[in-house]
Steps between C-alpha positions, in 0.01 A plus 500: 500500500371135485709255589521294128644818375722527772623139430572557145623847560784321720541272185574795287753628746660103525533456059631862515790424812553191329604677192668774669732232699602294161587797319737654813663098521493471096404166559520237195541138464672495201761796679498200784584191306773745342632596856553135575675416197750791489551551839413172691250700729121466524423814688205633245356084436506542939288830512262331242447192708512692862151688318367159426561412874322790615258418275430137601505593869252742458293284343557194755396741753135581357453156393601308804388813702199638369388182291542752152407320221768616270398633086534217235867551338490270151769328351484221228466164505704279369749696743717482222404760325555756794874417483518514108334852543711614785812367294355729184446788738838502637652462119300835435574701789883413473501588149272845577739568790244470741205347643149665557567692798828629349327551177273742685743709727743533228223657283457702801852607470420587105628178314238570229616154365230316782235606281622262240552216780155545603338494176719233430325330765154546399582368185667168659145464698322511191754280312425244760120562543486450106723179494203266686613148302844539673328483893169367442590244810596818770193571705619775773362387839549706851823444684446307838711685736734287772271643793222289341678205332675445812304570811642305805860660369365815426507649867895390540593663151309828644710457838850518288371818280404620797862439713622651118354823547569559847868482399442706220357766723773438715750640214253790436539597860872496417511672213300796630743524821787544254340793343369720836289770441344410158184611454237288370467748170896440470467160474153474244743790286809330549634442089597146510294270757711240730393165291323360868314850510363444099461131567315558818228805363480276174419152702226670757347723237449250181433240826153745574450551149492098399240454786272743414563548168552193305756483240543868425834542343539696194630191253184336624274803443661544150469160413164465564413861359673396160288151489190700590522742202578197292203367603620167680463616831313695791583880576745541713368661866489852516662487862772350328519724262566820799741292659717474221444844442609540851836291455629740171397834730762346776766449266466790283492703908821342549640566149409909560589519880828324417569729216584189226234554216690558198363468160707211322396274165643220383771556279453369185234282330707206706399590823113539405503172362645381783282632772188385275658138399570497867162592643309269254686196703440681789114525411469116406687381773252674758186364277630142549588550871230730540705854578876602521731509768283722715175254508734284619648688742222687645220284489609135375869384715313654848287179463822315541341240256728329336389543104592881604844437620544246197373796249758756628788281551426450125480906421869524687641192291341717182715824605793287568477316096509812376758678735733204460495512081553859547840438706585220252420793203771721720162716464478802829267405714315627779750644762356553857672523870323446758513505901230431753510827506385544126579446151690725298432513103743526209307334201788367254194312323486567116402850442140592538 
């Protein structure tokens, strides 16, 4: 076996874990911003950000390390515009229920009603690809990450990552003494991840993927597919393409092993039009930014440049908007518990 197919065999095996792990933690920002409003507690928001850690350190590592020249990651400029289009993107998710990853995995689980968010969000691409007079001034340029902007403070931010994830490992060690005799296939089985565990396969895995991979995530691949069969754009790679493909196969594995596929539509013409209305912010908030929550999380905040942070900070204030009119309505919202230990689902939402 040569060793470039090796490489992107491991890939494969990374988008496919990293799919697998979200769907076992059922990991969601707008389910997080929810959390912290109903309960006070940021336990999901925390697993998100410990990936993003992961993620950054990884990438420290092979910069400062190896001297990696890290894949362009674009984002607009005026910067603006990435936090109008993360603010849009939140808006749709909260109103869909969910963000991309969630939008996947709970089509995994048989919400037929995804299929409207996600055509929903090709149309919201196009809407914005169409509507040129309203950004003729955004040019998207290549995100200068802080290992580059920053040199002589670059090898100190690596040192506290580093000092991060030793103490992180330090709590793995713990957690596996409290559970003696747990096989490794127990724990890759197990039907709801510990929110470190997710956090941690998440972080390392989309960490490898970003470096060698670019910006692979499936918002980003859809985007650009939509814009190329438009006609506005190039094709989106083909690599891509399988590793997306690889992302669904780890969910939908998790969805069958764990026994929760059940075949649900939305009830009513309400909750179609909700999911699509929903996904068509969702689609031309990631246009504008470029990509959803998961471009930002997997290959844009591991940067740590600062129009990232700014975009996503934006997405959460989005989810919160909408969250907080629904409270105000005395509308159900999203209803989660969570522990480090994992997050436990009851979906009071409107009905889908």
């Amino acid at each position: 076996m040569s060793l470039p197919v090796l490489f992107f065999g491991t890939a494969l095996a990374c988008a496919a874990l990293i799919g697998f792990a979200a769907h076992r933690a059922s990991l969601c920002n707008v389910r997080a911003v929810a959390e912290i409003m109903n309960r006070g507690s940021a336990h999901m928001l925390g697993s998100l950000l410990q990936a993003v850690l992961w993620m950054a350190t990884l990438t420290g590592v092979l910069v400062l390390g190896f001297g990696w020249k890290l894949p362009p990651v674009a984002m607009p400029s005026p910067a603006g515009w990435a936090v109008a289009g993360g603010w849009l993107f939140g808006v749709g998710a909260a109103l869909n229920g969910g963000c991309s990853l969630s939008t996947l995995h709970r089509l995994a689980d048989g919400e037929v009603g995804m299929l409207a968010t996600l055509a929903g969000f090709a149309l919201g691409v196009l809407a914005w690809a169409t509507a040129d007079s309203l950004h003729a001034d955004m040019t998207l340029l290549p995100l200068v990450s802080a290992w580059t902007r920053w040199p002589a403070a670059a090898p100190w931010l690596l040192l506290a990552l580093a000092l991060w994830a030793l103490l992180r490992l330090h709590a793995f060690r713990q957690l596996a003494l409290a559970r003696p005799g747990q096989s490794l296939r127990q724990w890759v089985l197990a039907p709801r991840y510990h929110l470190s565990v997710s956090a941690a396969v998440r972080g390392l895995g989309g960490g490898l993927l970003y470096a060698t991979q670019g910006a692979w995530s499936y918002t980003n691949h859809l985007r650009t597919s939509v814009l190329h069969a438009w006609g506005s754009g190039s094709a989106a790679a083909g690599a891509h393409a399988a590793l997306v493909v690889a992302l669904v196969a780890g969910m939908l594995a998790s969805a069958l092993h764990r026994g929760s596929v059940a075949w649900r539509p939305p009830s009513g013409p309400g909750g179609w039009l909700r999911h699509g209305a929903g996904g068509l912010l969702m689609g031309a908030g990631a246009a504008m930014v470029p990509g959803g929550n998961d471009t930002l999380l997997l290959n844009s905040l591991p940067t740590l440049a600062l129009q990232a942070a700014a975009a996503y900070l934006s997405l959460l204030a989005g989810i919160a908007s909408v969250l907080w009119l629904m409270r105000h309505a005395r509308m159900p919202m999203p209803a989660v518990t969570c522990t480090p230990a994992g997050c436990s689902e009851a979906d009071t939402g409107p009905a889908n």
